[in-house]
N, C-alpha and C positions, 0 to 999 in steps of 0.2 A: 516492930520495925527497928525501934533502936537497938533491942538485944542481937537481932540479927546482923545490922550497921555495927556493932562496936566487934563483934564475932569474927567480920567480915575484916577488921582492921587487925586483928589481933594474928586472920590466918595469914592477912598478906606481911603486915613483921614477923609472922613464922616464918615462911617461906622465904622473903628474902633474907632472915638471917643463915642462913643455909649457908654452905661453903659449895661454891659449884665452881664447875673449868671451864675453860673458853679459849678460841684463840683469838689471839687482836692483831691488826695489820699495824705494821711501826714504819710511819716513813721516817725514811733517813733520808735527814734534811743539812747538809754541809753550811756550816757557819766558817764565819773568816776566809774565804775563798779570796787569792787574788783577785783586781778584776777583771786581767785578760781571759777568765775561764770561763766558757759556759758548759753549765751541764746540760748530756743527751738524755733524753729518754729519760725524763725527772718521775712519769707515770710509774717507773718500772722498779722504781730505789726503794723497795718495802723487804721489809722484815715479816713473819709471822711467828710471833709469842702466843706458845702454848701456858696458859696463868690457869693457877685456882685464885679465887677472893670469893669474900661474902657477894650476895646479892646486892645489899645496896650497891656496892663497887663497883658491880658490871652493870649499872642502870645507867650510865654515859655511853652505851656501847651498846643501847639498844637499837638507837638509829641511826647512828654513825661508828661502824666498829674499825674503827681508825684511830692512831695518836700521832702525833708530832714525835720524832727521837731528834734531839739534836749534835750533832755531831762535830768537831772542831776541824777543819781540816788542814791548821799546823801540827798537830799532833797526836791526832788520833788516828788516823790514815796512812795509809803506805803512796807514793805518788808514784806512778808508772806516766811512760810516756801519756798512752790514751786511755789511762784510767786512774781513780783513787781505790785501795783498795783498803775494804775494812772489816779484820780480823774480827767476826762478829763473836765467837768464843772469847779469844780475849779481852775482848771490852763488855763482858757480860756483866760486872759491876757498874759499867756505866748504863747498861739497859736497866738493870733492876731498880738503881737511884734514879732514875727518871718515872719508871714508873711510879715508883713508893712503895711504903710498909703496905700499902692496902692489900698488893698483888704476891703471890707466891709465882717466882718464875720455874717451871715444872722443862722447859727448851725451848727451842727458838731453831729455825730454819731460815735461811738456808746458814750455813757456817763461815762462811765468807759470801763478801760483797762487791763485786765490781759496778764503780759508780763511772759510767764513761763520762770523757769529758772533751773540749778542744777548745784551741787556745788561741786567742787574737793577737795581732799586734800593737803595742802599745809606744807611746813617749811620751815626755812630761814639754810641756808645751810653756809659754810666757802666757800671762793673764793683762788685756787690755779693757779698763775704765770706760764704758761708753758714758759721759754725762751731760745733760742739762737743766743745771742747778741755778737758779734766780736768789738772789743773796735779796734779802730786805737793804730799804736804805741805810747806808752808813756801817752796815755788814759785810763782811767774805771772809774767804776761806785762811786759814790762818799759812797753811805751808801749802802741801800737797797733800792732795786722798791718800789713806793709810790701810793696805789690804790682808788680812791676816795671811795667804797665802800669794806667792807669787806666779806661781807657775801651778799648772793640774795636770791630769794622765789623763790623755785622750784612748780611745781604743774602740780600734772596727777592723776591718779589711787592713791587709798592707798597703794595697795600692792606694787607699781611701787618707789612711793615716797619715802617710808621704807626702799627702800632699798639704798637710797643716802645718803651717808656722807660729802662729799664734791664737789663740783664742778669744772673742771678744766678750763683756758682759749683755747684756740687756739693756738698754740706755736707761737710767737710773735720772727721774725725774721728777725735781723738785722745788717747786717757789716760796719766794718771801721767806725766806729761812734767816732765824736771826739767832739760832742755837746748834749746838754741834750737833754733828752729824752721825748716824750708826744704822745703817742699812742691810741687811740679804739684798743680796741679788742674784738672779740666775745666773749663768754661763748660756749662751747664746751658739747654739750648733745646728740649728733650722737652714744653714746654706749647706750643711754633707748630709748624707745619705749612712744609715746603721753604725753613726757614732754615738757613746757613749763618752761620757768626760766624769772623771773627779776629782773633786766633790765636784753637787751641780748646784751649790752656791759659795757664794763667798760673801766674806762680811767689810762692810765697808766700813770708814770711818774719817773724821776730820773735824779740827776743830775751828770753831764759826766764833770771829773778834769781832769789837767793835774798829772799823777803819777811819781813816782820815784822809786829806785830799795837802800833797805837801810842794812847793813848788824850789829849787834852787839851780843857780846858776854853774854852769860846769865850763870849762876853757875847749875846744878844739883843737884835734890833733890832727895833721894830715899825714897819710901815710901812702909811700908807693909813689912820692914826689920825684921824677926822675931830677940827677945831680945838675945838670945843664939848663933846670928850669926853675927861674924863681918868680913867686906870685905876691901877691898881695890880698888878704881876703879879707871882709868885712860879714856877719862882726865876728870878733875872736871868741864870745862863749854865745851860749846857747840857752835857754832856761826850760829846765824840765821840771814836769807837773809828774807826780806821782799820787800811788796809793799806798798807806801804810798802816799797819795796826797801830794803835795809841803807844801802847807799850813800846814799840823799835821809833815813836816819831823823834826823839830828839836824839837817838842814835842815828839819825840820817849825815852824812860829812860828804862833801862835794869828792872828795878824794877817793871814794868809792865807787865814783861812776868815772866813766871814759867812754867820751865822743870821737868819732873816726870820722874822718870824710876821703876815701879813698879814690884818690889821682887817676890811679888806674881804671877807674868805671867809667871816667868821660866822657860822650860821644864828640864827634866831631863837630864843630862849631857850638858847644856847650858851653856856656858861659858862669856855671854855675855846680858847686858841689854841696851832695846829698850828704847832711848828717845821720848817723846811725849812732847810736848808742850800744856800744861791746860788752860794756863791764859796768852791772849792779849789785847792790846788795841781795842776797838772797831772800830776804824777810818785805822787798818792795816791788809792787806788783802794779801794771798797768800804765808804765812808761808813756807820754805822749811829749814830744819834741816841739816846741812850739814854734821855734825858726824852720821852716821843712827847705829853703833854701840858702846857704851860704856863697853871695858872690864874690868873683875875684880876679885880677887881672895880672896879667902877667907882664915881667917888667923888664 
């Protein structure tokens, strides 16, 4: 039995050392494709290479006699309105380097290839931030979320596409955060119908300080005071409470905010005007106005 077992091993490395032919099917598979394009009829994109190789060779092509060709299609392809086409003779160095040394290519049918194709409508849209982010105590965000991409290429229907102005993410949700931030997130296109978007993520990012809690006094300004009317108002400043990262707290200067109480919003028989706050420093966050009324009379 074993002479016969080892006999039996010796006929089958005879055999497959053998040089035999065969033909193999070559899908042509288009890489780099914009993405307004899709291709028709992807079943139909085959090649068939007529190869000699050794036996071992063709032992991946016993049960699947198929391979992957990959093909570039900025520059290996001719672009026609409704098709790519690909000079399968000329690019016959590209078929044999994909297969490899193992395969002798002997032809290849058909000679040319027409890969049909059709084309969507596309545009590059704004990218909008949906979030709810929970800062731990004594934490926030330092400036604003920071997206690598701004805007993406939507692409479907014309009539579909027309009607996007902007793209949302996925609400991007996160508690007790006391370190900075670096997220994926999807793009969110679940309210259109056969859109596609890219990329269909994006990466987020933002850096998480330690804050503080800072309070100063700022003067009032009225504005929109008609010339034939003078008042009297009580009191002249205001004191606002902010938030600020450690780092900017003793860069805070009253001089950098500016309170409005504008004349012109008064209702009739009002005896009092609404401070608002116009003008802060960039790096201070969470403004609350502690006088919500300034009274005053007119003289």
């Amino acid at each position: 039995m074993l002479f016969i077992i080892i006999a039996f091993v010796f006929l089958i490395f005879s055999k497959f050392s053998n040089d035999y032919k065969q033909t193999i099917n070559l899908k042509v598979n288009l890489v780099n494709i914009d993405d307004e394009i899709l291709i028709k009829n992807d079943s139909a994109n085959y090649l068939q290479a007529y190869v000699e190789a050794k036996g071992f060779s063709l032992i991946p092509f016993v049960f699947n006699n198929s391979k992957e060709l990959q093909v570039n299609a900025q520059n290996e392809v001719t672009i026609t309105p409704n098709s790519f086409v690909f000079d399968v003779l000329k690019h016959q160095y590209l078929i044999e380097d994909q297969l490899g040394n193992a395969y002798d290519l002997i032809s290849i049918l058909p000679d040319t290839l027409l890969i049909a194709y059709s084309k969507r409508a596309s545009k590059s849209v704004p990218v909008t931030l949906k979030s709810a982010v929970n800062y731990a105590v004594g934490y926030d965000l330092k400036e604003e979320f920071s997206l690598n991409v701004d805007s993406v290429k939507v692409v479907g229907s014309e009539e579909e596409v027309n009607k996007i102005n902007s793209i949302s993410t996925e609400e991007l949700v996160l508690n007790d955060i006391n370190s900075d931030i670096k997220n994926t997130v999807k793009l969110d296109v679940s309210a259109y119908d056969n859109i596609d978007v890219f990329p269909k993520t994006i990466e987020v990012s933002g850096d998480v300080v330690r804050f503080t809690e800072g309070t100063i006094e700022v003067p009032i300004i009225i504005v929109n005071q008609p010339e034939n009317v003078e008042i009297n108002y009580f009191p002249k400043t205001v004191a606002l409470s902010y938030y600020v990262d450690l780092e900017n707290y003793n860069a805070v200067k009253a001089i950098d905010f500016r309170v409005e109480c504008n004349y012109a919003e008064l209702e009739e028989n009002q005896t009092f005007l609404v401070p608002k706050v116009v003008k802060k420093p960039e790096f201070v966050k969470h403004i609350y106005i502690r006088q919500k009324q300034i009274d005053f009379i007119e003289l």
